[in-house]
C-alpha positions in Angstrom: -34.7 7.3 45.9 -37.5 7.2 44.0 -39.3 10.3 42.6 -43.0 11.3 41.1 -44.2 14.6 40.1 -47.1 15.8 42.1 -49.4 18.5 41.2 -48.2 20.6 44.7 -45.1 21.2 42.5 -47.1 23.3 40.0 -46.2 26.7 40.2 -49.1 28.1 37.0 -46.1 29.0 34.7 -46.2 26.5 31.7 -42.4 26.8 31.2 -41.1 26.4 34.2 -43.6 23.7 35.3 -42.4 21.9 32.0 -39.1 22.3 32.8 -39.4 20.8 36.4 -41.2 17.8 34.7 -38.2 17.0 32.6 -35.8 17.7 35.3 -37.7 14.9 37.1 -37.6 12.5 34.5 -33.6 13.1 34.7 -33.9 12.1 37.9 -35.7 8.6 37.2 -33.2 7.8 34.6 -30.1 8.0 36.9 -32.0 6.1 39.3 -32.0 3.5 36.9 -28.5 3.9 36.1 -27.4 3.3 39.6 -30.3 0.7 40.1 -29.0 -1.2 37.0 -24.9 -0.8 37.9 -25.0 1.0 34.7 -21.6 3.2 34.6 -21.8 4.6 31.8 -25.6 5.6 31.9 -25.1 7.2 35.2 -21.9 9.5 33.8 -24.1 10.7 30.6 -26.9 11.5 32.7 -25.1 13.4 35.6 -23.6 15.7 32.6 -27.3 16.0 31.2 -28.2 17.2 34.0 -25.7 19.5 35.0 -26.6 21.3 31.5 -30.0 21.0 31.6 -30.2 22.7 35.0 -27.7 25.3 33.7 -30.4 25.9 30.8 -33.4 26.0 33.3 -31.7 28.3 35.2 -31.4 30.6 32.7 -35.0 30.3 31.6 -36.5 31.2 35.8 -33.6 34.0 35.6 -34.9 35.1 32.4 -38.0 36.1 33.8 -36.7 37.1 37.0 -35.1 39.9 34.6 -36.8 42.7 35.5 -37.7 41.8 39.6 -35.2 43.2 42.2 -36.6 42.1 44.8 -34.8 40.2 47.4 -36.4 36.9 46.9 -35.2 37.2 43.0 -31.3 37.9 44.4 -32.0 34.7 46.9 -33.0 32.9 43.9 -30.6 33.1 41.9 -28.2 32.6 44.8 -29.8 28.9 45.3 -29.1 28.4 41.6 -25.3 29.2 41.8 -25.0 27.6 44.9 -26.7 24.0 43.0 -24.8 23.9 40.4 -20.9 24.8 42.3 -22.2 21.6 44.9 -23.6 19.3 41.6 -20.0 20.4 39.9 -18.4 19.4 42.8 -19.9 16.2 43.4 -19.5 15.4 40.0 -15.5 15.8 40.1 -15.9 12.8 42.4 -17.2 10.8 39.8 -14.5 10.8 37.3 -13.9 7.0 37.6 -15.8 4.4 37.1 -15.9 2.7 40.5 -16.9 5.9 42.0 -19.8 6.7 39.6 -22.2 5.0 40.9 -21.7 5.9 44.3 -21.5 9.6 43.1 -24.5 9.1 41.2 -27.0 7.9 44.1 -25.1 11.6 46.1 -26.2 13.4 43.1 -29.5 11.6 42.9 -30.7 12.5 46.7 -29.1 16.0 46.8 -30.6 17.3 43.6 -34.2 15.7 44.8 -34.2 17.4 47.7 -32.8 20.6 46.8 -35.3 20.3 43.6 -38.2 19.6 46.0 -37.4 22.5 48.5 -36.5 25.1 45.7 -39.7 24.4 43.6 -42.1 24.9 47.2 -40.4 27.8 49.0 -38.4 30.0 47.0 -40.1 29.3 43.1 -43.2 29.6 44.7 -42.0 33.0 46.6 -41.5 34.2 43.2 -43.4 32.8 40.3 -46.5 33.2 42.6 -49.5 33.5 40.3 -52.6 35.3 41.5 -55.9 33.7 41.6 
């Protein structure tokens, strides 16, 4: 599946629009791994990117901080709920023959979850005012 940022994914907070750049180039370079039958490549980059989103998570929670509303508590549900179904996918891919496989999972399921938490709930509430 391939994947380009688009400028409807902006949400006006430099940080966390940076950070949903990178996470998109993550996603190109397992797509290469699993378009190149590279193993290897495609283990590395699944654990990349289950730290990386750990660390992005922190950052959109860091300046949740201070919000209790209920879209913040939702948010941060999403997150925990990403990264217990990445870990879990990820188990899968413990050997070799199954990496690849995994990899392509992990590819679709975190570009679609990526796509639908960046328009609905980071929109909700990194909504900047005009």
């Amino acid at each position: 599946m391939k994947i380009q940022w688009d400028k409807n994914y902006e949400l006006g907070v430099k940080i966390i629009d940076e950070q949903h750049m990178h996470f998109f180039e993550i996603m190109k370079k397992l797509d290469h791994a699993v378009e190149t039958d590279n193993e290897k490549e495609a283990l590395e980059v699944i654990e990349y990117l289950e730290n990386y989103a750990s660390f992005h998570f922190e950052t959109e929670e860091g300046i949740l901080e201070d919000t209790e509303s209920k879209e913040a508590k939702k948010h941060i549900k999403e997150h925990k709920d990403y990264a217990k179904d990445l870990a879990a996918l990820k188990k899968k891919a413990k050997t070799p023959k199954k990496a690849l496989k995994v990899a392509s999972q992990i590819e679709d399921f975190t570009i679609n979850w990526l796509i639908g938490h960046i328009l609905y709930t980071d929109k909700k509430c990194f909504k900047q005012d005009s």
